[in-house]
Structures are given as structure tokens and as C-alpha cells.
GUZALUM-138918 format. One record per residue (C-alpha): y negated, x negated, z. Coordinates in pm, whole numbers, plus 50000, padded with zeros to 5 digits. Each point is the difference from the previous one (the first is absolute). Layout:
N
YXZ/...
# end
This chain:
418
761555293064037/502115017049769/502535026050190/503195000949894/501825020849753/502955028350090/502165016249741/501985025550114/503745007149840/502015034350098/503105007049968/501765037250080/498905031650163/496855018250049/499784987350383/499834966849828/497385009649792/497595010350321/501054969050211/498354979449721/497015020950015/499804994350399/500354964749970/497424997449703/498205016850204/500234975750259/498814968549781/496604992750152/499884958949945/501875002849710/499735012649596/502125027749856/500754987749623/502155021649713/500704966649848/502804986850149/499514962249837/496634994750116/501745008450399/499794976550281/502445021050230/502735028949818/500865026750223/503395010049913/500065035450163/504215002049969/502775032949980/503534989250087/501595039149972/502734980849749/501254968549941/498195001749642/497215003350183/499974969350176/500794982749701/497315011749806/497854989450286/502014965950030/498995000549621/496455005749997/499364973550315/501844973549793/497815005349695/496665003050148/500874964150175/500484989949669/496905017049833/497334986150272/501824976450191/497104993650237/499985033050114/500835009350350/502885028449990/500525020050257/502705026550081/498975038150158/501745032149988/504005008050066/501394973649804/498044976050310/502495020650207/503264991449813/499484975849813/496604977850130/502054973850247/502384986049699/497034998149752/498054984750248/502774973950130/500274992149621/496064998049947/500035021849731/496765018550210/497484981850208/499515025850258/501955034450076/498405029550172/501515032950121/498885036849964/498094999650358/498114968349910/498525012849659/496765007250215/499034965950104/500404990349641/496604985549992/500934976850348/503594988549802/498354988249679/497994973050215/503704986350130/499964963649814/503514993350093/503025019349883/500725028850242/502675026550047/498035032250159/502675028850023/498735017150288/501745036450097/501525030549877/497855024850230/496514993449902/498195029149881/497224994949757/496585008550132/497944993849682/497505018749805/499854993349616/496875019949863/500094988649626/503174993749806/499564973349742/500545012749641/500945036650107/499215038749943/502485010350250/500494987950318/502904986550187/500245008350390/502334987150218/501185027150288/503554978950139/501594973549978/504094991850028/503115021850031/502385017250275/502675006649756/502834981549887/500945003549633/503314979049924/497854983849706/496874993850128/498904966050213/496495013650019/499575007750351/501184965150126/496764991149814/497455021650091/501915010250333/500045036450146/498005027749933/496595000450135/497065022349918/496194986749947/497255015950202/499195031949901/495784987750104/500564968449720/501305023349735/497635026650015/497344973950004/501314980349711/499655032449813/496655009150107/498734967049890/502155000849615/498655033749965/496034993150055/501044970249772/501025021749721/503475008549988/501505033150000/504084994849947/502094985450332/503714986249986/501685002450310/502274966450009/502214985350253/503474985250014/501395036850168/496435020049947/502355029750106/500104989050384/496444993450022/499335016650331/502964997850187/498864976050211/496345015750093/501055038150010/498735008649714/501535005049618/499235002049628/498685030750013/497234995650256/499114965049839/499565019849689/497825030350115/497474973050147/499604978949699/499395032549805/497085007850244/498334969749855/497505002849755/500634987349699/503515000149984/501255017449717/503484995049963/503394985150237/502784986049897/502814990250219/502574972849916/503795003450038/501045024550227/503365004650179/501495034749956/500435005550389/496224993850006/498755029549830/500035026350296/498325035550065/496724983350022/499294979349744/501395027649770/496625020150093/498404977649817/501885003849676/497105023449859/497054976850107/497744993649706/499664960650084/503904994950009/500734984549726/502575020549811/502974972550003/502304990050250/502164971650020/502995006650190/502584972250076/503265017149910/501734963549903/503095021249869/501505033549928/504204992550108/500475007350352/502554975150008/497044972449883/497555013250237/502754995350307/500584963849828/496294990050006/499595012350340/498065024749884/497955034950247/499925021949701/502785019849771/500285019749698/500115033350144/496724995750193/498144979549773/500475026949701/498535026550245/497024979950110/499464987549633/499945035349886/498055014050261/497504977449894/500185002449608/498845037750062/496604988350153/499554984649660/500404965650118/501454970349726/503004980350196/500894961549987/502434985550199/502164962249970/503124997649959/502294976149974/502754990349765/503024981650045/500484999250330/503474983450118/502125030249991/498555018249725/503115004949806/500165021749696/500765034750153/496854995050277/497694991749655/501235031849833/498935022950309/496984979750063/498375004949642/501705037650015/497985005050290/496634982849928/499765023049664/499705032450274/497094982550167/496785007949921/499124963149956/496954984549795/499964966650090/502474969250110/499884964050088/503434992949927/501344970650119/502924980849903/502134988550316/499094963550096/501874981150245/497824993350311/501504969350231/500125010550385/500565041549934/502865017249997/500465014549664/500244960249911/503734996650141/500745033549834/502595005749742/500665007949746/497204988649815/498385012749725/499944980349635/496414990549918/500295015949641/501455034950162/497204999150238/497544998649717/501485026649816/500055024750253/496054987350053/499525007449604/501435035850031/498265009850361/496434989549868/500605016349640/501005034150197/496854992750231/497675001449744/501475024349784/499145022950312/496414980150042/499465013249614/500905032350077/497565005450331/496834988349797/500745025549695/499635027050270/497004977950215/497534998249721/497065014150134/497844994150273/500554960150031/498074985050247/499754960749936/498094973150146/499664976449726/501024964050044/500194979349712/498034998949688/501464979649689/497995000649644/498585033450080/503235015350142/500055010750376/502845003650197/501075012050360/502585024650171/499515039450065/500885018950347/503804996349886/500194966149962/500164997149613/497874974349759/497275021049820/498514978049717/496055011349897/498164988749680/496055009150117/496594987149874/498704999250340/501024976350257/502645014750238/501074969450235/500075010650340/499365040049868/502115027350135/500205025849680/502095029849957/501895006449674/501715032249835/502515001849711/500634959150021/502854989449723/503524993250092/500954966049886/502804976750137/499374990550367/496285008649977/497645026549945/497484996549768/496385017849929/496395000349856/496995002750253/496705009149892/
# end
């Protein structure tokens, strides 16, 4: 008898990315496909961190039932969380499952009625993904959900409180991607920051232990929360397997916008820590967000003042988007959509102005993994985080090389390897 055939959709963050993995990895009476018209069931693996997120998931469920309307679809992720009861009251879904049932996938998919599955906000995943499909680097998740309380942000009423995964399952997990082949690890979580809170332990010890493993070549750590980078994870700054970039959640640079927003960090502090760490050679992202309610004119001025005295390489910039059920959605004033994307345009432009000027003087000694090959050109990311593009005779995919004197071009490196 013919099994069954999965397609998976995801929508937003990396955590999404590995809860697909773990419930692919789950599918044992059931086929994976890439194809989603040939699909018997469509996993629609949701983000809800906006309301244009929603929509675009709204979007995508409405035209797959239109595509293969014999296909089962059925509603995962945080969108199940906020948003799974209406669409399933409506029948836009046939079944919705929440973040703690993602592990009995394989049990679900044999439901032959229409079922609404949410399940809990304190589970705490216990699986062990040893191959990820279609990947060079792989994707661990150490925690799940969030203890703070950004005005903006509905997240933790989806994935609940912070809570850390077992130190044992991680280490494992590792172990077993490593003998498999892979040599880069992203650290990913909703708060990755608090991992260890809950267990007495931290960042920095989870860290030390993975770089005991062999075969691990290089960490990098998600977004990080300023008050999270104490005394002891700084000893690690000159580790050889850290990667050389570090995300730091900064979300603004007006104290007055960081109160607003609910906010742990401000300028003063944030410029110390951010330099501190620029002189270990490190290349610095961070999101921010634009538009706010409250962002008048004079807070923009001293924000983008202040960002060009960070030593900043990277941004996700975000422009403000209303949120139903948080606070900064009853907040005035608000912020005109056009003014909002303006400020965007001039805090990316400054962003990579600075990104340009990092690579000029990080030229040498790039250590890539390549990822991606396209008619003979190879691409992946150095320790810091930047796109190195490769034209080579010999087949790189899945290589680590090391390049000298690569070009500066655009938002990429380039070079020749022979």
C-alpha cells in the first residue's frame, strides 16, 4: 500500500526551521515530498510575530486549498497558538496541532476526522534530529519560549515561558550531527540567552561542552540579549570555534524607545558591551525596530546619531507592525507607514555602509563552509557572518576552505580557488 505523502511549508524564524526537521523526522508511516501538488497532507509549520504574518499564512492556506483541493491541511507552529481555533471553526484547516504535539506527528496524521490538538505551553522537546534535510549547517535547538515582556512582542503567550532543553539531549544531538558530517552549529531558541536558567547552568558551560566534541568546528549562537553576555561567556570571546559574529538584540538606540518597548537594555550600556566586543575582532548584528508608536522626529534623529557610533555590521531592521493583544498596540502616537519605511531605508543603508567597511579590513583568512553551488559558483558565509562567493573547478559543496585577499563587491565577497 502506498504511504502517504507530507509536504512541509515554514514560515518565520530559525526555531521554525528545526521544528520541521523534528517532525520530518518523526514521519515513519508517511512520505516526505518537495512537491507540494503531488501532497496528500500540507504541513503548514506557521509564525504569527505580526499581523502580516498571519496573513501571509492565512494566504498561503487559502491557496494551497485551492491548488490541491484534496489535500489534507493541517496547522503547526505559533500561528496554531493565536490564530488555529478561528481557522479551524471556519474550516479553513482540517486539523490544528500545537508546539508540544509536533512529536506525535506520525500518531496525528492517522486522525481521519478533523481534530483540534493544541496541547501546552510547558512541553520541552526531547528529540534528536541526526540529519538535516538539504543542509551544510546545522540547526540546534537549546530553549524554547520567553520570560520577558517586550511591549511589542506576543511571542511568549505562544511558546510560553522560558524553559531550557536537557543539557544530555543537546550534547547528544551534536555527537550524532557531527559523526554524520557536519562541522558548523547554530544555537536557536525563542530567548537562546536564558538557556540555563532553569537547570543551573548557562551559555557558557553549554558552549565549552559542545566544543569538547569532535568534529565540531565552529558555534554560532542566535540572538542574544545584552544582559546575557556576562564575565563568563566573555572567556570565550578568543575561542577558535566561536564563530566571529554576534547577534545582539539591541531593538533601539533612544532611551526613551527602549523604556517604551519595555525594554532591559540602554544606550549607555549597550555601546560599552558592543565595543568591548568589537575589540576581540568580532562582526556585530543586532534588530532593530523602526517606527515604533512614539518615535517622533527628535527620538529618530538621536537614534540614527547614535547607531553611526556603534560598531555595527549587521541589522534586521524591522518596520513597526501592529501586533493585536500587546501593549505597544494601544500606543500612540503612531507612526505613518511611509515614515516608518524611510527611517528603515536610511538605518539599513548606514548598516551596510559599516558592513562594507569591516570586510575591506577582514580580507584574509576567511574560513567558509561552502553551501550552495550554482553554474560553477559556490557560495557560503565566513567566521563573521558575511556571503563569500567562490568560482572553483573542483567541487566544494559541503568543503570548509580558507581564502586570502577575497574582492570587495557589494554585500558579498568574492574570490578564485584553485
Amino acid at each position: 500500500m502506498n504511504k502517504q505523502k507530507v509536504y512541509f511549508k515554514t514560515f518565520g524564524c530559525r526555531t521554525n526551521q528545526f521544528d520541521t526537521q523534528v517532525m520530518m523526522s518523526k514521519l515513519k508511516d508517511f512520505d516526505l515530498t518537495l512537491n507540494e501538488d503531488e501532497a496528500d497532507v500540507i504541513m503548514v509549520n506557521s509564525c504569527t510575530v505580526t499581523n502580516g504574518a498571519d496573513s501571509s499564512v492565512r494566504a498561503y492556506i487559502n491557496g494551497s486549498k485551492r491548488k490541491n483541493p484534496d489535500a489534507k491541511v493541517i496547522l503547526a507552529g505559533c500561528g496554531s497558538h493565536s490564530k488555529g481555533e478561528s481557522l479551524f471553526e471556519d474550516k479553513k484547516v482540517f486539523g490544528v496541532m500545537g508546539h508540544s504535539e509536533k512529536e506525535k506527528i506520525n500518531e496525528i496524521l492517522k486522525i481521519e476526522k478533523p481534530f483540534y490538538q493544541i496541547g501546552d505551553l510547558k512541553h520541552i522537546d526531547s528529540s534528536i534530529v541526526d540529519e538535516f534535510i538539504g543542509k551544510s549547517r546545522a540547526f540546534i535547538k537549546i530553549q524554547e519560549g520567553c520570560n520577558f515582556r517586550c511591549s511589542y512582542c506576543i511571542i511568549p503567550s505562544v511558546r510560553g515561558d522560558a524553559r531550557s532543553h536537557k543539557e544530555e539531549n543537546i550534547l547528544l544531538q551534536i555527537e550524532k550531527l557531527a559523526s554524520n558530517g557536519f562541522g558548523e552549529f547554530i544555537l536557536t531558541g525563542t530567548n537562546v540567552g536564558s538557556y540555563g536558567q532553569d537547570q543551573n547552568s548557562s551559555m557558557a558551560k553549554l558552549l565549552k561542552k559542545m566544543s569538547q566534541i569532535r568534529g565540531v568546528r565552529r558555534i554560532r549562537i542566535g540572538s542574544l540579549e545584552p544582559i546575557q553576555i556576562d564575565d563568563e561567556f566573555k572567556e570565550l570571546l578568543k575561542e577558535p570555534w566561536m564563530a566571529k559574529h554576534l547577534h545582539i538584540a539591541l531593538q533601539h538606540t533612544s532611551d526613551k524607545m527602549l523604556k517604551l518597548m519595555n525594554r532591559r537594555n540602554n544606550f549607555k550600556s549597550d555601546t560599552i558591551l558592543l565595543e568591548e566586543l568589537a575589540s576581540y575582532g568580532y562582526a556585530l548584528g543586532t534588530d532593530y525596530i523602526v517606527g515604533h508608536p512614539g518615535e517622533d522626529e527628535k527620538e529618530w534623529k538621536e537614534a540614527i546619531e547614535r547607531v553611526k557610533f556603534l560598531p555595527l555590521t549587521h541589522i534586521h531592521a524591522f518596520s513597526y507592525s501592529k501586533r493585536d493583544n500587546t501593549a505597544s498596540a494601544t500606543m500612540k502616537p503612531e507612526i505613518k507607514g511611509n515614515i516608518a519605511k524611510e527611517r528603515h531605508r536610511e538605518l539599513t543603508a548606514l548598516i551596510k555602509e559599516k558592513n562594507f567597511e569591516f570586510r575591506k579590513e577582514h580580507a584574509d583568512n576567511l574560513e567558509v563552509l561552502i553551501e550552495q553551488e550554482y553554474k560553477g559558483v559556490y557560495s557560503g558565509y565566513d567566521q563573521y557572518f558575511n556571503k563569500l562567493e567562490v568560482t572553483s573547478e573542483e567541487d566544494l559543496k559541503a568543503n570548509w576552505i580558507t581564502i586570502n585577499h577575497a574582492t570587495i563587491k557589494g554585500n558579498k565577497n568574492v574570490a578564485n580557488y584553485q
